[in-house]
N, C-alpha and C positions, 0 to 999 in steps of 0.2 A: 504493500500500500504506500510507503513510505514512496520507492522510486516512482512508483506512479504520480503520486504526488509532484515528485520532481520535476517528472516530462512535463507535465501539464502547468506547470507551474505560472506562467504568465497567461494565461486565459483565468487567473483567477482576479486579474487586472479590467474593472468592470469594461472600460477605455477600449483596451485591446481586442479582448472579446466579443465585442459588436464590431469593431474592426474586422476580425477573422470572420466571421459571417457574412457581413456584408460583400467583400475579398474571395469568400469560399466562390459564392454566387454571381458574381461579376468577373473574375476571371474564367469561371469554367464555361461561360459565356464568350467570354472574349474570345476561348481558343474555339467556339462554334462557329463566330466570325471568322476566324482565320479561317477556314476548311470553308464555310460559304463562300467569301470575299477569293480564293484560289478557285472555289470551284468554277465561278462566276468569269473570271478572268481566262479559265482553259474553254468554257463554251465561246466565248463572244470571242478569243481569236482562235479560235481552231485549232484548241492544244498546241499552244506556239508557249513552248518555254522560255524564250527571251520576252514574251509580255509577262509573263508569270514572273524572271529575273526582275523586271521593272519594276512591278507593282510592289514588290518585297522590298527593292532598293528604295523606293519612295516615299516609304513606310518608317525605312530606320534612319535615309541620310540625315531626314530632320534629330534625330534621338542622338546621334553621333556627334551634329556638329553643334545643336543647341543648348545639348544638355547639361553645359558647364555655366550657360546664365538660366538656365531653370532651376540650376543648386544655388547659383545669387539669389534668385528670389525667393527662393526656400528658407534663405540665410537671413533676406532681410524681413520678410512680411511673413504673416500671420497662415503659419502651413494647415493648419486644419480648412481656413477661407479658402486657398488658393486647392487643396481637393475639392472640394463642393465646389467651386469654378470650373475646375477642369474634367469630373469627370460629369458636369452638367453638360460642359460644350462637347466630351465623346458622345452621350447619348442623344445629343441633338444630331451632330454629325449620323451617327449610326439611325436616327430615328428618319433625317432626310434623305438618308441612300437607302432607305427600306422604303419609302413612299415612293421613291422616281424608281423603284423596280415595278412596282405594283400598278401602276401609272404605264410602263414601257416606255420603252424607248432609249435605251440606256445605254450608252459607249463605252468603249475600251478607256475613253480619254477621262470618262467620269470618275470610272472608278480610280484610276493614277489619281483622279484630284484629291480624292475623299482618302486614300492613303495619305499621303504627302498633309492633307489638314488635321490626316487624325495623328498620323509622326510627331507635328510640331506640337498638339498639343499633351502626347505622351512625353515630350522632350523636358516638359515642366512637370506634370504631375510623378513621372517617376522617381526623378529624385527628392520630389517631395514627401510621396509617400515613403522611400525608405528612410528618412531621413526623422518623421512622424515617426517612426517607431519606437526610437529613444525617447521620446518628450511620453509616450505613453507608458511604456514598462519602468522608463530608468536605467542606469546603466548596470547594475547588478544583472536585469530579469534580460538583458539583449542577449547573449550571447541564445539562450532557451526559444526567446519570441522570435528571432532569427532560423529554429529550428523551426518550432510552428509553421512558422510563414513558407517555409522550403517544402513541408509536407502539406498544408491546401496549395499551394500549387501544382506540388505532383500530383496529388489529386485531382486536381482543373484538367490539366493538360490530359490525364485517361481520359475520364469522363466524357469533356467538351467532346473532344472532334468525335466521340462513339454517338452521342448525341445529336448533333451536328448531322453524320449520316441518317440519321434513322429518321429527321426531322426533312431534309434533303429528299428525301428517296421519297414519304409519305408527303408532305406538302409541297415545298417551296424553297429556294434559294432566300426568297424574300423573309418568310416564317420567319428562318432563323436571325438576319440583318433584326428584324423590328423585335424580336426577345431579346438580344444583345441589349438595344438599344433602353429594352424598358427593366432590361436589368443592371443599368448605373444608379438606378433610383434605391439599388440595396447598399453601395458605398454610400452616395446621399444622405443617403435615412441614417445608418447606422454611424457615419462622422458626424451628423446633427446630432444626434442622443449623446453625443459622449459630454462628459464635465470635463467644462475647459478647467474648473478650480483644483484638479487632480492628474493634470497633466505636468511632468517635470520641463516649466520651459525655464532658460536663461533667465536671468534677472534682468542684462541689459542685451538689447539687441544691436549689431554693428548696423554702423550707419554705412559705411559702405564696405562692399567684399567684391571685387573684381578682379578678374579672369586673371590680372596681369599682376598680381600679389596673392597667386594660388599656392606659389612654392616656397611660401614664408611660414613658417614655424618658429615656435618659439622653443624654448630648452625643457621648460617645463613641460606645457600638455599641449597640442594640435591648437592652432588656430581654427575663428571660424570658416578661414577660407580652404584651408584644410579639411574642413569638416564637409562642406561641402564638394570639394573637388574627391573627397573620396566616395560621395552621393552619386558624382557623374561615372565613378568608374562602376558601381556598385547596378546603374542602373544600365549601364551598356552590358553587362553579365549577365543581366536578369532578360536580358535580349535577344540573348546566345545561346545562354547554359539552363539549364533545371531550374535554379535555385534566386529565385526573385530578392531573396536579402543574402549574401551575402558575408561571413562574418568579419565586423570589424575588428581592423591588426589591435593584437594585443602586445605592450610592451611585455618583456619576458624579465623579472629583479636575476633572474642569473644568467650568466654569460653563457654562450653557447660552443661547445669545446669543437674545433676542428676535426674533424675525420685524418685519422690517422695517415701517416704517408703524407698530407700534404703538407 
């Protein structure tokens, strides 16, 4: 009971745990979109895998090249707002390319748009959201909520796209776009319910944190631009690999003995 206790340990964080809910349901979504939004792209060019290439690159260059001022403004403003902003504007996005399906008449060129606007604005909310992680558990429960977070996502990514087919095959390409869409309203809902008075923020926030004072640290502990620029590398991994958080470097109090021979 005890280790069990342990695994779970940051879902006992009221904060985090309508986090993980809302996040179970909105990612395992998200990867429905993805397998719609692919499937969508091999009908309309003719199983042409360089539009498939494209619509993918259009998707992350925004995440790659913006995501180091989406952790500024993670750093400077108010990151619970700046989720309910962003993933209001995904399920608008996602809610308008479910309508011009349903409607017809819908291009190759549209969908490249609706990537490239939904990139830019994953380019902010991702590092926002891992970054929200800490202001919710604290730094003791991150190393655990960073577990959590790795396991509903493994989760999301079986599920969705099993889903996604089944949903595909019995309705609509569209179906799934407009359930994506009406499921950001579970991040929404579940970052509105949370207490902000129980949240670990800063006491003072930087007034400014720019890209070009990223690689400044201090002797003692990480700067905030630091903190952020390890948001941006944390959210490009989460774009690549399994594991959506990441865990943050921990200094080690003893030194690390060379491998012998060298």
């Amino acid at each position: 009971m005890k280790t069990c206790g342990r695994t779970f340990q940051s879902l006992s964080v009221r904060n985090f745990r309508l986090f993980v809910l809302g996040q179970l349901l909105s990612v395992t979504c998200t990867w429905m979109m993805v397998i719609a939004q692919d499937w969508l792209v091999l009908e309309l060019s003719g199983d042409s895998a360089t539009a498939l290439g494209v619509v993918t690159a259009m998707q992350f260059t925004p995440v790659l090249l913006l995501t180091l001022y989406g952790g500024r403004l993670a750093d400077r403003y108010d990151k619970r707002r700046i989720l309910l902003l962003a993933n209001l504007a995904s399920g608008f996005l996602a809610l308008a390319l479910g309508l011009w399906l349903l409607i017809g008449d819908v291009r190759l060129w549209h969908i490249w748009l609706f990537a490239l606007a939904l990139g830019t604005v994953n380019s902010v909310e991702a590092p926002t959201r891992i970054s929200f992680v800490s202001e919710m558990v604290g730094t003791e429960l991150l190393p655990n909520a960073s577990a959590m977070s790795a396991a509903y996502f493994n989760v999301a990514r079986v599920v969705g796209p099993a889903i996604a087919g089944f949903l595909i095959a019995r309705l609509d390409v569209a179906a799934v776009v407009l359930i994506n869409a009406v499921s950001y309203l579970g991040t929404v809902v579940s970052v509105a319910l949370m207490r902000p008075s129980e949240l670990h923020r800063p006491a003072v926030r930087p007034r400014k944190a720019g890209s070009s004072t990223g690689c400044a640290t201090s002797a003692g502990a990480p700067t905030s631009s630091f903190r952020w620029r390890w948001s941006a590398y944390s959210a490009w991994s989460a774009s690549t690999s399994s594991s959506p958080f990441p865990s943050w470097p921990r200094r080690s109090s003893t030194p690390t003995r060379p491998p012998s021979g060298c």
